[in-house]
N, C-alpha and C positions, 0 to 999 in steps of 0.2 A: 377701786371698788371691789369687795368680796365679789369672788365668782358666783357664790349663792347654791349652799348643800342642803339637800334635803333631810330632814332628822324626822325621825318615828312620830306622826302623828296618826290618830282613828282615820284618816281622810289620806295617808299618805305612805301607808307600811308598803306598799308594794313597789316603792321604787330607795328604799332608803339607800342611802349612801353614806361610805364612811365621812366622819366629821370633816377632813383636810383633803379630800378630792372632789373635783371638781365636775361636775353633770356630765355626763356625754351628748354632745348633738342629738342624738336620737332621745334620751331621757329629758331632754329640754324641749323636743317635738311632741314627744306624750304628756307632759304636762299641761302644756298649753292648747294641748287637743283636748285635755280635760277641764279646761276650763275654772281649774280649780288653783287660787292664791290663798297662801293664809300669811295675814298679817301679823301675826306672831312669830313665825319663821321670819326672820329680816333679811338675812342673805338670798331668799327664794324671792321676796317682796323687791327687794333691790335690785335683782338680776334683770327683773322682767318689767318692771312698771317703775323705776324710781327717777322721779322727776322731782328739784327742789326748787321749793317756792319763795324761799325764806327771802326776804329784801327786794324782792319783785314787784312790780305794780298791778295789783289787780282790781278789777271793777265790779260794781253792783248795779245797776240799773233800773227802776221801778216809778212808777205815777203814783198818784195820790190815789185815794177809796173815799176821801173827807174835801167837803168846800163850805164853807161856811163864812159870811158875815162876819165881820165883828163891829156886831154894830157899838160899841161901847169907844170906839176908835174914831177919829178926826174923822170930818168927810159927808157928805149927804148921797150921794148917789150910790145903789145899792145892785147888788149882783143879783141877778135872778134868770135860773132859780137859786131858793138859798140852798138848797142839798142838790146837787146834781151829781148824780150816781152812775149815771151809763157813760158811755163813750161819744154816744150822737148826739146826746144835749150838749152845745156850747153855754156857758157859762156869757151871758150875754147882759150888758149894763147900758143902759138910755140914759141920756142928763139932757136939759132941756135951760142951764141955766150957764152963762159965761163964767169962764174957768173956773169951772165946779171941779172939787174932787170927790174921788168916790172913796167908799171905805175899805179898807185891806180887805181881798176875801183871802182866809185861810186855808192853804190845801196842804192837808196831814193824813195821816196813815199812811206811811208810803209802803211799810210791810219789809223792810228792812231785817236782813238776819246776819249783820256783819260779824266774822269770827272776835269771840273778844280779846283775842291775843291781836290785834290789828292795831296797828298807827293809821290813821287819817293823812291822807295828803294831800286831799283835793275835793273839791263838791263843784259842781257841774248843774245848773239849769235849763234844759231847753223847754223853753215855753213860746210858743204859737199866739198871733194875735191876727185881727182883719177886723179895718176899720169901717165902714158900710156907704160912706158917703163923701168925707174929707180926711185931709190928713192933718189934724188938730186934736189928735192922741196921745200924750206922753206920759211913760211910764215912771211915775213919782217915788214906789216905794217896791223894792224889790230885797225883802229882809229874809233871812233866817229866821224860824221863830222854833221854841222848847219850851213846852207848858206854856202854850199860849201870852210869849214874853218874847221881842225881837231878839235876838244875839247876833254878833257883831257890825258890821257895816251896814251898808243900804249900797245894793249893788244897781240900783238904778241909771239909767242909762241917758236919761234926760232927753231922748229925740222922737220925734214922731214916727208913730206905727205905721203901715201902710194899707193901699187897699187890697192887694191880694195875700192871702195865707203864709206870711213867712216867718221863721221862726228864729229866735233869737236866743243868742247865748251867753248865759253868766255865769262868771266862774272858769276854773279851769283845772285840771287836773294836778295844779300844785297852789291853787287857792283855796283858804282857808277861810274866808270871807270876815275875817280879822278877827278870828274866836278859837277857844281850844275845843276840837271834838274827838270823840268818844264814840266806841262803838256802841256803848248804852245809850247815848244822847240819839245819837241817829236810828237804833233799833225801835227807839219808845215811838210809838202810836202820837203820840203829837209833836213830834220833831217834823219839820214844813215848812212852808214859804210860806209869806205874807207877800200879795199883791198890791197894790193900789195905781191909780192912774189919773192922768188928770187932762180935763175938757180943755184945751188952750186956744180959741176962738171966740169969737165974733159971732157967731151963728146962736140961732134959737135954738137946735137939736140938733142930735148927733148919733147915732148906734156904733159900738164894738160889741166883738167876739171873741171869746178868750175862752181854750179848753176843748172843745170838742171839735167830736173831726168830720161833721159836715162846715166849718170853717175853718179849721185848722190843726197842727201837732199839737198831742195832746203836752201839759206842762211836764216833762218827765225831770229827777232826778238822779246824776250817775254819780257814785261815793268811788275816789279812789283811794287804796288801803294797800298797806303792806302786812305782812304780817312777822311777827316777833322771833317765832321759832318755826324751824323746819319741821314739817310734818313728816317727813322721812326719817329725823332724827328719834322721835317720837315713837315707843313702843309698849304696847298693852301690857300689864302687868303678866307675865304666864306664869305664875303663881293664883294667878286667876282665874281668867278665861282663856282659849283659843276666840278665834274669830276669821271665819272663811267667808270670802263671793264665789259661789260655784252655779251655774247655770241658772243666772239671773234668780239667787239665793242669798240670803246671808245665814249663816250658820254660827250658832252660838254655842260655846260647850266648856261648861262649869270645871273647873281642876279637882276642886275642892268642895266637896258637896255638903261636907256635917256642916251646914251653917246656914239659914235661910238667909239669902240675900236678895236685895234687888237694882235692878241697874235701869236704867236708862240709855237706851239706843238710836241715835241719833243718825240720819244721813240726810247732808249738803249736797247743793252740785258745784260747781267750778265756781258762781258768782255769792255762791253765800248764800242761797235760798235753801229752806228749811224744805225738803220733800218728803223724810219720814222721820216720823216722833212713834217710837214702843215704849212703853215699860214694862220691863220682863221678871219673873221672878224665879230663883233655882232654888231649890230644897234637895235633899235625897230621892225624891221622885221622878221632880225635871230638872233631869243634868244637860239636856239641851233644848236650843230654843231655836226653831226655822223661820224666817222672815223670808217669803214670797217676795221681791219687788214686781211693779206695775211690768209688763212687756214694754212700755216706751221706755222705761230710764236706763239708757247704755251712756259709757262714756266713764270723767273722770269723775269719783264724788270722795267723799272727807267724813270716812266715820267716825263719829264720835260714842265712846261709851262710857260712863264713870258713876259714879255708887255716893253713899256715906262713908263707905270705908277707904277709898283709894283716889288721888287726884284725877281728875277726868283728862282721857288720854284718846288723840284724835291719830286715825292714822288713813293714808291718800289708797284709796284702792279704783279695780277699772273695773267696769260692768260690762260685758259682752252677750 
């Protein structure tokens, strides 16, 4: 790996060094007391923070915000309520009739922001049930669904639920659930599971709980992804911009100012969640652009910045 030499920038003339020598202990102590990386510099960025991702497995994690009926599907017993929104309402279904099935309820949105340079390698459901009275619960339909359409298998398990809150797992972090996915499939707002379940008894009535956590874990979803290219390999055009995190800052600063442009500013954390969206715009007037982050976000995150004019370029930076 490059030792990592400091070259003249607005943020950095006070310590330059010639292009082929390497930092001194003590100029690697002031730097890093300064708090100051610029991602444009690659041999500064590599020296101190370069960790590669590329071919590693990493995870996204997230519940649903959407529950919904589909009443248009096989089935007569019915979830209720039909939107259940908070965490302490369980998603709770009564049948009153021998081996009744109930209808899928849908749960989507899960708010997914998977990089799209990612391979797919896995999807993961743990979902929570508790059955109130018998154990004459089994779960019938446990599908993938995308625009409200099943995709692949039925990972259904076929056994009966129990009476205390435990939670159950489908999938695994190199199952595909026999379909090809896509970080678009899984980003979109109705990519989700389809439930269903079925009364298998003798008895007149029966209650389950499903979903909420005065009975139980909520249903969550975890994606596992690799991703395509190293983000350390990755560097911003600087025929463009710079781009610094200095004391829980980001600093933006145009090369080239005769040309009004506008960019989009993007920072992830570690699982893929979106935590800042700007859009900035430089002219000859504002040749730089400062983004404040929040006092909680420290750690590793994945800026992403890119225009109309130039392919969008993401690179791993630390927040302290």
């Amino acid at each position: 790996m490059d030792k990592g030499v400091i070259r003249k920038s607005n943020l950095t003339k006070e310590y330059e060094a010639d292009a082929e020598k390497p930092m001194s202990k003590q100029q690697l102590k002031t730097v890093k007391k300064m708090k100051t990386i610029t991602i444009i510099l690659i041999g500064v960025l590599q020296l101190i923070y370069s960790v590669s991702v590329k071919g590693q497995v990493l995870t996204a994690t997230s519940v649903p915000t959407s529950y919904v009926n589909c009443y248009t599907c096989v089935g007569t017993a019915t979830w209720t309520p039909n939107f259940a929104v908070t965490y302490t309402i369980p998603l709770v279904l009564n049948t009153y009739s021998i081996n009744e099935l109930s209808k899928p309820i849908y749960l989507t949105n899960y708010n997914f922001n998977i990089p799209s340079n990612s391979i797919i390698q896995g999807v993961e459901l743990t979902l929570g049930t508790y059955t109130a009275n018998y154990y004459f619960y089994k779960d019938s339909t446990v599908n993938l669904i995308y625009n409200n359409t099943a995709i692949g298998l039925n990972k259904a398990l076929n056994s009966n639920f129990t009476f205390s809150p435990n939670p159950r797992f489908y999938g695994s972090s190199t199952d595909l659930w026999g379909t090809t996915l896509t970080a678009t499939t899984i980003n979109s707002p109705s990519f989700g599971v389809a439930v269903a379940v079925k009364y298998n008894s003798t008895q007149t009535s029966d209650a389950m709980a499903m979903a909420g956590t005065t009975y139980t874990t909520f249903p969550s979803l975890k994606i596992f992804y690799s991703l395509t290219t190293d983000v350390n390999a990755i560097s911003i055009d600087t025929k463009e911009i710079d781009a610094y995190c200095s004391e829980s800052k980001i600093i933006l600063r145009l090369k080239n100012t005769n040309v009004k442009q506008s960019y989009n500013v993007r920072l992830y954390d570690a699982i893929g969640k979106l935590v800042l969206d700007e859009k900035i715009i430089y002219d000859n007037n504002h040749s730089e652009y400062i983004i404040d982050l929040k006092k909680d976000i420290k750690g590793i995150y994945y800026l992403n910045i890119n225009n109309d004019a130039f392919i969008s370029k993401t690179k791993k930076i630390f927040v302290d």
